[in-house]
N, C-alpha and C positions, 0 to 999 in steps of 0.2 A: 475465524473466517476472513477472509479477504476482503478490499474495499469495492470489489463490482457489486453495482447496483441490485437489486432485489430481482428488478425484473428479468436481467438477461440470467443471473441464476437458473429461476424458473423457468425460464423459457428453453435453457440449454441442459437442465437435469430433470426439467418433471414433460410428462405426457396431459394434456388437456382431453378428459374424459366428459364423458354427461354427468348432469348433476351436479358443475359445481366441483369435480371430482378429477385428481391431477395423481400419476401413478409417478412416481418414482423411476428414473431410469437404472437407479445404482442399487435399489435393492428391491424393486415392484413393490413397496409397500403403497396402499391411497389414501391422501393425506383430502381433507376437504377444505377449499380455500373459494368461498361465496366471490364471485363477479363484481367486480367495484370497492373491496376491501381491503388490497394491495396484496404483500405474497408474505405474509407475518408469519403464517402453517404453515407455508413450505419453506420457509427458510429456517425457520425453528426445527422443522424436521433436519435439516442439513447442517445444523449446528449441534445435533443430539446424534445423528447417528453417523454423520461424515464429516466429521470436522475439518480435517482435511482436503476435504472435495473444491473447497473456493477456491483454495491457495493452487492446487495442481491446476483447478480448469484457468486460473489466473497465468500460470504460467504457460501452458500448452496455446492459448488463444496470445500471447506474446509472442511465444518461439514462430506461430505462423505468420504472425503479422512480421516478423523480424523480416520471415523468411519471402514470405510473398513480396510488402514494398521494397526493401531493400536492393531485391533481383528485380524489380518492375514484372512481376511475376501479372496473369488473371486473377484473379479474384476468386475464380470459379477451379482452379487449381486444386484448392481443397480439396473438392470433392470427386475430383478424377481417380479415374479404378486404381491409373499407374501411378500416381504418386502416393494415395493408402497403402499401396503394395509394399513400395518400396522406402517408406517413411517409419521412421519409429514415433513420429508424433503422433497423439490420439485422434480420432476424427473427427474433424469441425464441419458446421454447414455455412454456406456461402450465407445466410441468413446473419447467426452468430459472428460470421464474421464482422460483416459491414456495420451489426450494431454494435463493438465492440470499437469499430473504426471511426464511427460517429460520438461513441461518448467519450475515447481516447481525446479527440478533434476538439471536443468540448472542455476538459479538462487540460488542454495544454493551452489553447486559449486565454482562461483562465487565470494559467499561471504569466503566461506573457505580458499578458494587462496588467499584472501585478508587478513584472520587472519594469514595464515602460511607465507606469504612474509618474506624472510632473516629469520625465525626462524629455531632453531635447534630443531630435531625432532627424534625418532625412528620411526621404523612401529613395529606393534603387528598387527601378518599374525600366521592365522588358517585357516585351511584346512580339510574338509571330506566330506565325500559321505553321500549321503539320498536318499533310493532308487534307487539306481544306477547314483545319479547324483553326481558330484563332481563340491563341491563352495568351495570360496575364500576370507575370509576377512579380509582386510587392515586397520589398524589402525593407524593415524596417532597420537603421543605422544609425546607434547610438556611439559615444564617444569612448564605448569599452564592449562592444556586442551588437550581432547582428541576429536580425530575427525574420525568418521566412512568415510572413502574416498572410499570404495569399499565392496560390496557386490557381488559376481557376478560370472558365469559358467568360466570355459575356452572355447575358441572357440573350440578346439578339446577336448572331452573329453578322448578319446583312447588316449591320449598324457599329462599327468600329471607328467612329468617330471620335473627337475632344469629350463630348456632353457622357456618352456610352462609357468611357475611361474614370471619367471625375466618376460617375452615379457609382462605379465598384470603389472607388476612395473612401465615396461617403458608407459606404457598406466597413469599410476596412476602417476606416475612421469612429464608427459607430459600435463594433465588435469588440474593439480592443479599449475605448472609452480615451481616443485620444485629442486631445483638442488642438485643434489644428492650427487656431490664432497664436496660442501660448506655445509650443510646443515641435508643430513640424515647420523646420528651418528652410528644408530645399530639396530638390527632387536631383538624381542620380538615372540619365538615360539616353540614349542616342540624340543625335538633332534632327530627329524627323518631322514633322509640319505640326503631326497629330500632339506630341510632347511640345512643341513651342506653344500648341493652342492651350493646351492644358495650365502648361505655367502660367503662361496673360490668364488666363479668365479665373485660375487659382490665385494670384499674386502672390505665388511662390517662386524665388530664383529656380533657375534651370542650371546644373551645370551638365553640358553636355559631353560624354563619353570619349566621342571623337576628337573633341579639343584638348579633354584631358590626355589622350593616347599621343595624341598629336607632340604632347608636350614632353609623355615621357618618355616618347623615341623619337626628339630630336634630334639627338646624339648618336642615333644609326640609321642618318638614313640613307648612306652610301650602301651598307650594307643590306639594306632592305631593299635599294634601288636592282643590285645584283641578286638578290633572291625571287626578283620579280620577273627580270630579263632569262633565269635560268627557268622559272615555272614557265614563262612563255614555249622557250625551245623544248621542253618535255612537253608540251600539252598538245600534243600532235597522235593521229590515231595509232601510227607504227609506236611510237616510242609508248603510250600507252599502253599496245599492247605486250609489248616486252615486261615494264614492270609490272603487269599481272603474271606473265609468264613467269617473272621471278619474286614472284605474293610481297612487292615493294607496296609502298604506298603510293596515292595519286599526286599528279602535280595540284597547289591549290592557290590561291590568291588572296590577298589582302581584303578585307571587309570595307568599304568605303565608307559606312559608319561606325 
């Protein structure tokens, strides 16, 4: 059998009947597994009579997750008429999914905390809004590997402040078991007010983004001054609208952080 858990097994091969009483999706046989006893009968059943069944639903709950985050697919894709139609992968529920995407989440964790143990590290922390939401990504930056530790909203968003930023560190700091005196060296991120606050009141160095950029296109910026002056003269509605006419790209400009 496979190494997923007991419970999304059962949850994703047996039918929860009365009595205590859980049917079998793969062969209607009813196995009886008491409330508060964990899923021992019916994974026992699944190891006698579908040996096999972990290892495929193992795979087939991968091949979607590949397929869904991968493409930034819904979630809810699964279960639509046209992609069962025209998919050869087996059919999942948006249920199965997410808890497969929660204990994946958990076990990679996990493993992370295990590579960053006593290693010295920075974070590389970006911030901005889409559509009126405001995310947060932390990266952790060791001297052989980097590692995505955090994607994620803040719990208030009306509240994007310095305090709002640290309180997810201390979340990101506490998850991964890393200790931030010993350990995290310096922060990786634009020079915007909110990251200057974060450094003072962390008493962690800041190296800021922009200086670093600054430094490593000092060496063109004749040429950069000419890519600027040329986006200028394209950024006009006519000439706009010609390279759509001809599916060009738009004129665009430098980042000022």
């Amino acid at each position: 059998m496979s190494t997923i858990p007991s419970r999304s097994l059962a949850t994703a091969l047996f039918v929860p009947e009365e009595g205590d009483y859980y049917q079998c999706r793969i062969c209607f046989l009813r196995r009886k597994q008491a409330n508060g006893t964990g899923y021992t009968n019916l994974v026992e059943h699944l190891v006698c009579y579908h040996a096999s069944t972990g290892d495929d639903f193992s795979r087939n709950v991968y091949h979607w997750l590949d397929w869904i985050v991968m493409e930034n697919r819904v979630l809810s894709m699964c279960e639509k008429i046209k992609t069962r139609k025209y998919t050869h992968l087996k059919p999942l529920s948006v249920n199965t999914l997410k808890n497969n995407m929660f204990e994946l989440e958990t076990v990679m964790q996990a493993s992370i905390k295990t590579q960053l143990e006593r290693k010295k590290m920075g974070f590389a922390v970006d911030a901005w809004k889409k559509d009126g939401t405001h995310f947060v990504a932390i990266i952790a930056i060791t001297s052989t590997d980097k590692f995505l530790l955090c994607f994620s909203t803040l719990p208030d968003e009306s509240d994007t402040n310095a305090d709002a930023t640290i309180d997810l560190f201390d979340y990101v700091l506490d998850t991964y078991g890393i200790d931030a005196a010993t350990q995290l060296c310096f922060y990786v991120c634009d020079h915007a007010s909110v990251n200057v606050a974060i450094a003072r009141k962390t008493s962690v160095p800041m190296i800021g983004c922009s200086l670093a950029m600054q430094a490593l296109m000092s060496d063109y910026t004749d040429l950069l001054e000419k890519v600027h002056r040329l986006m200028s003269k394209l950024n006009t509605i006519k000439t706009r609208h010609r390279l759509r006419e001809a599916d060009a790209l738009m004129p665009t400009f430098g980042n000022a952080t």
